[in-house]
LOKOL-153550 format. One record per residue (C-alpha): residue in three letters; x negated, y, z negated. Coordinates in Angstrom, 2 decimals, always signed. Each point is the difference from the previous one (the first is absolute). Example, Ala and Ser with C-alpha at 12.3 -4.5 7.8 and 13.67 -1.06 7.14 Angstrom:
> res,px,py,pz
> ALA,-12.30,-4.50,-7.80
> SER,-1.37,+3.44,+0.66
This chain:
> res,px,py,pz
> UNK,-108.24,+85.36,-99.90
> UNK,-1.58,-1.74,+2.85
> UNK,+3.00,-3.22,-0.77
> UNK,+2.50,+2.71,-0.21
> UNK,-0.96,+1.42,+3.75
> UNK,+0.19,-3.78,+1.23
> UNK,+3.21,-0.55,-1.41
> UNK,+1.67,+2.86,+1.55
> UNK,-1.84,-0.32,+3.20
> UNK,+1.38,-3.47,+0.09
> UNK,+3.75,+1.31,-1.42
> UNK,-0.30,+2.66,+3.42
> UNK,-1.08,-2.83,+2.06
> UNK,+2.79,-2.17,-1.43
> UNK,+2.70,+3.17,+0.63
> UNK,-0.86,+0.69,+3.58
> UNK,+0.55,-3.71,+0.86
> UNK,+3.50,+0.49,-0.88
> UNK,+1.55,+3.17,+1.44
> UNK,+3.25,-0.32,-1.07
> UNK,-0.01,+1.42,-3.73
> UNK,-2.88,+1.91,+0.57
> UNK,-0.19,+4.00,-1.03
> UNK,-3.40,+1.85,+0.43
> UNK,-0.29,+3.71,+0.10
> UNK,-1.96,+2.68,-2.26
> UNK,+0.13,+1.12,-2.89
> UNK,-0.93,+3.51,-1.77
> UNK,+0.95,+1.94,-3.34
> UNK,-1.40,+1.47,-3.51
> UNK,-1.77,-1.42,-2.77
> UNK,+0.12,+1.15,-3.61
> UNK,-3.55,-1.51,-1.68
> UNK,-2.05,-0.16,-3.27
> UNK,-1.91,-2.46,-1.75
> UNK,+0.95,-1.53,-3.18
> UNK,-2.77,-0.04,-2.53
> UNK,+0.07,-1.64,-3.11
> UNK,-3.17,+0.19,-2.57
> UNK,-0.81,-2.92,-2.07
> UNK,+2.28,+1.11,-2.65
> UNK,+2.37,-0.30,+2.68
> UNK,+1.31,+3.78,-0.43
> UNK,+0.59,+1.13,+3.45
> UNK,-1.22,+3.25,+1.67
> UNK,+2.42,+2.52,+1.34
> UNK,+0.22,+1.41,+4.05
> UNK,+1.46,+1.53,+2.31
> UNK,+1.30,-1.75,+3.39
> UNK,-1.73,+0.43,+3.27
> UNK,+1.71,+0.44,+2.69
> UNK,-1.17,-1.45,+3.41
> UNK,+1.62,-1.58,+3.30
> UNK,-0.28,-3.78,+1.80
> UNK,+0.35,-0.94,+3.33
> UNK,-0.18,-3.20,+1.99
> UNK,+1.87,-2.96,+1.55
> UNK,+2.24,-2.49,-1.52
> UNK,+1.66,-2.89,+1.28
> UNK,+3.19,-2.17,-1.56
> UNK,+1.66,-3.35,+0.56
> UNK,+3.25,-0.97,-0.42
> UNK,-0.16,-3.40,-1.80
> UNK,+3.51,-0.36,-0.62
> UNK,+3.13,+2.80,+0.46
> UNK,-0.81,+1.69,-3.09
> UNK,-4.21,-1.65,-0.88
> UNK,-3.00,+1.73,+1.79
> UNK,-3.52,+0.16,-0.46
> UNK,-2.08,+2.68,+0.85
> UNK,-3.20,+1.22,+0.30
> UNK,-1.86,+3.41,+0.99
> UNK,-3.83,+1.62,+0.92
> UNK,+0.37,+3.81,-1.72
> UNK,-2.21,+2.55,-1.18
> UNK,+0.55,+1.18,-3.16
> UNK,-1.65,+3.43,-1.34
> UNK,+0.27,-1.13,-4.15
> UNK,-1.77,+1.62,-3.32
> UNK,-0.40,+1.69,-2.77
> UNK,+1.17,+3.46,-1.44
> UNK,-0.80,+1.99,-3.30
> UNK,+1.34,+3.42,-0.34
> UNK,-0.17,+2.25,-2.93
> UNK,+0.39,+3.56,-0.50
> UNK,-3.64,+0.86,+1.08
> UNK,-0.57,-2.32,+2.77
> UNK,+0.71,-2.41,+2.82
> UNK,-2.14,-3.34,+0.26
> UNK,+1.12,-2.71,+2.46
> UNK,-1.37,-3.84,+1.17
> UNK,+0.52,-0.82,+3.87
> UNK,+1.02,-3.49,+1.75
> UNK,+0.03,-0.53,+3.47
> UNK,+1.21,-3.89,+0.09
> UNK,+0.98,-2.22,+2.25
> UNK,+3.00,-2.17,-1.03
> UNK,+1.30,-3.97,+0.61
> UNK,+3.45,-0.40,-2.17
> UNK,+1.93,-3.15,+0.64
> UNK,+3.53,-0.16,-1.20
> UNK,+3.21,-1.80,+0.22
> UNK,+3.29,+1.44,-0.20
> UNK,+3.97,-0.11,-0.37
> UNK,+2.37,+1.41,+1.95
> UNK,+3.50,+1.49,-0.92
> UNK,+2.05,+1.41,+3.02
> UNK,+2.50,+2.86,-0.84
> UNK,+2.06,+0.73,+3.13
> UNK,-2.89,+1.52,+2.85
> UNK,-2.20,-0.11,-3.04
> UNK,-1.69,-2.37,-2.29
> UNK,-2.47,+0.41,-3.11
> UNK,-2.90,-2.45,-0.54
> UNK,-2.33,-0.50,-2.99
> UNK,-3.54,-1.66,+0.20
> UNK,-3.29,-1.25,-1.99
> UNK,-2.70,-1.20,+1.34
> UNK,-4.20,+0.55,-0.88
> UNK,-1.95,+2.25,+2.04
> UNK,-4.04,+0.42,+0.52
> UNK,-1.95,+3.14,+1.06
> UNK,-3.34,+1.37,+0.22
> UNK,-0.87,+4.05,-0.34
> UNK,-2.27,+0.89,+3.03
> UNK,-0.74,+3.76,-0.90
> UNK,+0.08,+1.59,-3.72
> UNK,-1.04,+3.62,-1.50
> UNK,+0.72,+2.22,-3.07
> UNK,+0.87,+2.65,-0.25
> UNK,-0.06,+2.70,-3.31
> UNK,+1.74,+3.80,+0.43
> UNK,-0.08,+2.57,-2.82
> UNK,+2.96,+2.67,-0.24
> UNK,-1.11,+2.46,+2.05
> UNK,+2.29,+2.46,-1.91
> UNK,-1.99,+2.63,-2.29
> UNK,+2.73,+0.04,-2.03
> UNK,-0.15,-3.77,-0.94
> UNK,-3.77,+0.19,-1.19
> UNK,-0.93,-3.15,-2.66
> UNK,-1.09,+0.80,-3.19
> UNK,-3.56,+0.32,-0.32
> UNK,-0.72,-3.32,-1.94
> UNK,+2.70,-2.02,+2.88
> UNK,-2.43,-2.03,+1.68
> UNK,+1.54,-1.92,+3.62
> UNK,-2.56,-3.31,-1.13
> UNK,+1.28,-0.79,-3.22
> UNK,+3.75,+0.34,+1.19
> UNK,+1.70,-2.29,+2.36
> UNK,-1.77,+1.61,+2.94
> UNK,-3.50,-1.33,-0.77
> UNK,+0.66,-3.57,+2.31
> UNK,+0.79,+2.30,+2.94
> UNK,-2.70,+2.56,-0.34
> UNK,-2.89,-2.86,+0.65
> UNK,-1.73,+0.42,+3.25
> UNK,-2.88,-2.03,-0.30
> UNK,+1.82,-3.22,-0.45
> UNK,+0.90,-1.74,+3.17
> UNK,+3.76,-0.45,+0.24
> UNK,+0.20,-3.77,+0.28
> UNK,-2.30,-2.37,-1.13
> UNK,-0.93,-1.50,-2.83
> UNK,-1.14,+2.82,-2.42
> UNK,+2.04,+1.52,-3.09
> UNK,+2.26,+2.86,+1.46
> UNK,+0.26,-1.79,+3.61
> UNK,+2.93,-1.71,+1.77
> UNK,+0.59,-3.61,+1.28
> UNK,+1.17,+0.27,+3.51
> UNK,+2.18,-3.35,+0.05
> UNK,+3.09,-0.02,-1.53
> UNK,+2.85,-2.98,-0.38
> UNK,+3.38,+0.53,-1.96
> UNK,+3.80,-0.57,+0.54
> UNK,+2.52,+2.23,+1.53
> UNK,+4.07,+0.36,+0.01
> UNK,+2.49,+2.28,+1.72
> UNK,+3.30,+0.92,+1.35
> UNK,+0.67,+0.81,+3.30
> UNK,+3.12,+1.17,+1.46
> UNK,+0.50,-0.87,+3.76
> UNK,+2.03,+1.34,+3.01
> UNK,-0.60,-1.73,+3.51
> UNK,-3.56,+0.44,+0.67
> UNK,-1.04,+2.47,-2.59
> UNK,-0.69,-0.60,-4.03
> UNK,-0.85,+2.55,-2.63
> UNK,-1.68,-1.93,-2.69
> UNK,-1.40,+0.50,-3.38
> UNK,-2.59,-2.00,-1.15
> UNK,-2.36,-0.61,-3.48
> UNK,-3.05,-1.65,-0.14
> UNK,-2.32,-0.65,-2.65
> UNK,-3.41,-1.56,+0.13
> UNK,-1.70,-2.69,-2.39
> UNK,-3.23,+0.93,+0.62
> UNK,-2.06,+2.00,-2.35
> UNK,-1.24,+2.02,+2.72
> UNK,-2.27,+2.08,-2.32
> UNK,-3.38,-1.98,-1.14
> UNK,-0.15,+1.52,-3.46
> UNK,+0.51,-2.25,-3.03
> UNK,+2.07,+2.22,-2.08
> UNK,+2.53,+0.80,+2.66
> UNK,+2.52,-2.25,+1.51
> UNK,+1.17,+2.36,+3.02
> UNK,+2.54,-1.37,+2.61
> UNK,+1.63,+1.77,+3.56
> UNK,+3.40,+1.21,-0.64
> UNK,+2.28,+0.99,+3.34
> UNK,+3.19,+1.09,+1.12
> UNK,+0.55,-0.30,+3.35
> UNK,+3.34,+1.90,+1.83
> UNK,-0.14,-0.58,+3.65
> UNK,+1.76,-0.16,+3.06
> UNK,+0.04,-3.23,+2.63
> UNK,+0.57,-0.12,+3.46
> UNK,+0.37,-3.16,+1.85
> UNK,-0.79,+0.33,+3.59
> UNK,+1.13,-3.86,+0.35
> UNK,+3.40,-0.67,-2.19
């Protein structure tokens, strides 16, 4: 993480030096979350998306006509969802967020479309669960449905600290690889985004769990 932050600080550096090129501007939009989880019999666990927002500042350079690279300081809500017919249970992010990407450019007319890749590092600042039953009287559980022994029982702990190092907690840092599509107009871009980590953020032996995020979001470039 810490090489990551170098690099772009030295990528920003590198991009102010040379104006011409140069786009900066913010950046802002949805997320659609969840974490992957595989056991060790690699069958993996159904969820629900989460759905969040990100905000932040992001910078490009034009390399060549139609070859940028970019890079961007966001933060991104991300989690976890389970929903079943009796209740609501939920794992908060709060993270901030380094991507670094390069791109392509196609112009079409006043427009153009770009595609990109590139790996990105973040670290989660703030975290919580959350657990809601169905306040409906109606939509009672049976008597013998327990919330622990379904998929509710990770998200009902509230003795275990939310990251650390125990069974049920959370690494904060994360490090994966992300690609989109953007499709540009003068100074504004609507983008969509996926990015999936490599890090088994969860310290439990059994579990292999990884961030999963779509990103939609809008960019405006206050330089173009």
């Amino acid at each position: 993480m810490k090489n990551l932050f170098c690099f772009v600080i030295s990528l920003l550096c590198v991009m102010l030096t040379q104006a011409q090129g140069l786009h900066y501007g913010f950046t802002g939009g949805l997320t659609a979350s969840t974490i992957i989880e595989k056991s060790d019999i690699n069958s993996k666990i159904e969820k629900t998306l989460k759905y969040g927002y990100q905000a932040g500042v992001c910078a490009e350079f034009d390399l060549l006509n139609v070859v940028y690279v970019g890079t961007a300081i966001s933060f991104v809500s991300k989690g976890d969802k389970f929903k079943d017919q009796f209740a609501v249970s939920k794992a908060n992010f709060g993270c901030f967020e380094v991507p670094v990407y390069f791109g392509y450019k196609i112009p079409l007319g006043n427009f153009y479309v770009s595609a990109n890749i590139g790996p990105y590092s973040s670290i989660a600042i703030v975290g919580s669960r959350s657990f809601k039953a169905d306040a409906d009287p109606e939509n009672e559980p049976p008597f013998e449905w327990n919330f622990e022994e379904t998929g509710h029982e990770a998200y009902i702990d509230n003795n275990t600290e939310f990251f650390g190092d125990d069974w049920n907690s959370f690494k904060r840092f994360d490090s994966g690889i992300s690609a989109g599509l953007k499709l540009g107009y003068q100074q504004y871009q609507l983008s969509a985004t996926y990015s999936r980590g490599f890090v088994d953020i969860r310290p439990e032996e059994t579990i292999k769990s990884n961030n999963s995020v779509l990103n939609i979001s809008l960019v405006y470039f206050i330089k173009y």
